[in-house]
N, C-alpha and C positions, 0 to 999 in steps of 0.2 A: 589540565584535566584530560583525561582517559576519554572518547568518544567509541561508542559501543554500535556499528556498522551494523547494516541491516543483512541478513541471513538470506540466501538464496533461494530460492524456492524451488523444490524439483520438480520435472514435467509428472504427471499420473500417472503416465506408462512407466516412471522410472521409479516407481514410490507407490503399491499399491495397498499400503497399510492401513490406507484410510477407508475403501472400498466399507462400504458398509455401514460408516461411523455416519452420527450425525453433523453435519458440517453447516457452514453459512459460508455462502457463494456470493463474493464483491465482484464486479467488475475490473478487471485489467487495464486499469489505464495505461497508456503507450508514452510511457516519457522517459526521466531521468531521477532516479533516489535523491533526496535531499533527508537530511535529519538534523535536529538541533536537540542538542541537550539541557533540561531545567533540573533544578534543586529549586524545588517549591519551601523550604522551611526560610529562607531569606529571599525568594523570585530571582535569584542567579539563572539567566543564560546564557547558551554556548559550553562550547564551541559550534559551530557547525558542520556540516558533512558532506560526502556525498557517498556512493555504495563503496567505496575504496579509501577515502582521504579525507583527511579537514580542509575546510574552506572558510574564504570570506569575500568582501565585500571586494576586494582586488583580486580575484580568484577570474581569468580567462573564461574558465567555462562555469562555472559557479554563482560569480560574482554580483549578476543580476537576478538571482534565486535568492540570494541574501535580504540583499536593498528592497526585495518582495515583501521577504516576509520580517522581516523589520520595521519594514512603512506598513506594514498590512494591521486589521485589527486582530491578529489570529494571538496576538503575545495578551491580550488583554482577555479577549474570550476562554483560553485555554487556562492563562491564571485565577480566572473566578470557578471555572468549570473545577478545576483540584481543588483549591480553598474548599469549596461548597462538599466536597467528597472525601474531608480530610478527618472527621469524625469517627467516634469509637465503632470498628465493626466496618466501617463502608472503605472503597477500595482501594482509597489513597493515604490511607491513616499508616504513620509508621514509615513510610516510603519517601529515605533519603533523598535517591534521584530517577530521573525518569529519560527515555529518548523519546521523541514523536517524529515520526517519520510519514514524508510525504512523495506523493508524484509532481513533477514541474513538469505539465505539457502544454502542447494547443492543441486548436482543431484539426491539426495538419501535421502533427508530429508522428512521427514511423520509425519504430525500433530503436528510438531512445533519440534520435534524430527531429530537428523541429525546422519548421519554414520561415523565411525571415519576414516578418510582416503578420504573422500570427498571434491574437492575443495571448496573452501565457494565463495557466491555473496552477493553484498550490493545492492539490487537494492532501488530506491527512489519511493515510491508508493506515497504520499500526502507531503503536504506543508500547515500549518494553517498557519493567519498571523494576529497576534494581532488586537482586532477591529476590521477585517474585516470576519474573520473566514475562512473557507479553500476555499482552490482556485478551480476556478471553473476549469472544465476537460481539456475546450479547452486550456485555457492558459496554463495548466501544461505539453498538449501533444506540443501547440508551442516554449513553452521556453527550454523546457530538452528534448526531443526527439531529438535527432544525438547531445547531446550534451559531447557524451562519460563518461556518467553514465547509467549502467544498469538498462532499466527500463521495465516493464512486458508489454509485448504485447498489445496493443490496437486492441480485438475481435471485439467490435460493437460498430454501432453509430447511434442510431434511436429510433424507439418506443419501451418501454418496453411492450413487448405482450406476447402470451401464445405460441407464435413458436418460438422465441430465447430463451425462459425459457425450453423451452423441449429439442432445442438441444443442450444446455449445461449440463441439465440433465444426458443425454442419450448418449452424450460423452466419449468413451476409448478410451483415447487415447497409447493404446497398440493394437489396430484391426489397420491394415494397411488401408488405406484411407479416416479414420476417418475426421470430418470435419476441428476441432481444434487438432491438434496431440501436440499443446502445453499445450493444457490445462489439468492439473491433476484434482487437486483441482476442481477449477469452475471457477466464473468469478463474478467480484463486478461491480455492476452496479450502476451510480451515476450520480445524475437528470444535464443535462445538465449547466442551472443556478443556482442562487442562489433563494431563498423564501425573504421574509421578516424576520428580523431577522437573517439576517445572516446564514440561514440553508441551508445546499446542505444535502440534504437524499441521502442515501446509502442503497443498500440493495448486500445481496450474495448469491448467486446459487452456490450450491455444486453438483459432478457430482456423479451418480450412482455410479459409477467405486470405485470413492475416499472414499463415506459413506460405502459400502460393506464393504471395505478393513480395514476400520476405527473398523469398529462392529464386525471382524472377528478376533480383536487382542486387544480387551479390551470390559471392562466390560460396560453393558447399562448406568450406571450412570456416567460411566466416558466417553463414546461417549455423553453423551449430554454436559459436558463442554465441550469436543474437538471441537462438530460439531458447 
């Protein structure tokens, strides 16, 4: 089976088409892509993923992201969550297969990087769904939110403009009363509906705080793949 890898997200500055649209603004979590593929008409899963490859349970760098979410309740939750939305008219009706894709981080992880000794999270950041291409925001914060899978904070819900781009920016969330004290990283911001074509644009705001820290512990050519 074909495994359908997660799409890159371009920085704001390099993507300003969204300027203006109305978007929902998740949290940036700091870790490493994981994604599993289901076909909900028989509960087939797998393969699994990561932003480049398939993986498993003997996978070097993977392999304990597996055993996670294998032993975890997430394959149970996410199977009643589709069943329950598989009716005439609702979102999953008609839809062969699906990817969900997730963040694997800790408290301590930096640039896709984790510390050894840190608890790990699976949280579920997107869901593509064959044919129809990835879900739009709102359904994703109605269906899985309090659904007891970790999922990254919902910051904003509104116009993408020049004053939520600044204060995610301009965000440490290490100064006490900061706005977002959860936000390390930044925040991906993604057009409320779909386009034609099947397109929901994405873009990411990375925060001062995060890029400093980034360019203060590797080399320029290796901050520009990180960032």
């Amino acid at each position: 089976m074909s495994l359908r890898h997660y799409d890159s997200i371009p920085r704001e500055q390099d993507y300003g088409a969204l300027n203006g649209e109305m978007v929902f603004g998740f949290n940036k979590l700091d870790g490493q892509n994981f994604c599993v593929q289901y076909k909900p008409k028989h509960k087939i899963w797998g393969p699994c993923g990561s932003r480049t490859r398939t993986v498993d349970e003997n996978d070097e760098q993977f392999g304990e992201t597996v055993k996670y979410f294998n032993n975890s309740k997430y394959k149970n939750i996410l199977e009643e969550i589709v069943a329950n939305n598989r009716g005439k008219k609702q979102i999953f009706n008609g839809v062969e297969e699906m990817t969900f894709y997730f963040e694997w981080f800790g408290e301590n992880s930096f640039a896709g990087k984790h510390q050894e000794g840190d608890e790990m999270h699976l949280a579920l950041i997107d869901v593509f769904m064959k044919k129809r291409g990835y879900m739009e925001p709102k359904d994703f914060v109605d269906l899985f939110y309090e659904s007891g899978i970790v999922l990254p904070d919902l910051v904003y819900n509104g116009p993408l403009n020049a004053e939520i781009i600044d204060k995610i920016k301009n965000n440490d969330w290490t100064q006490e009363g900061c706005e977002f004290p959860y936000v390390k990283e930044g925040v991906v911001f993604k057009r409320s509906t779909l386009l034609p074509g099947q397109r929901r644009p994405s873009v990411k705001v990375k925060t001062k705080w995060w890029l400093n820290k980034l360019y203060s512990m590797y080399s320029e050519e290796e901050c520009k793949i990180l960032e």
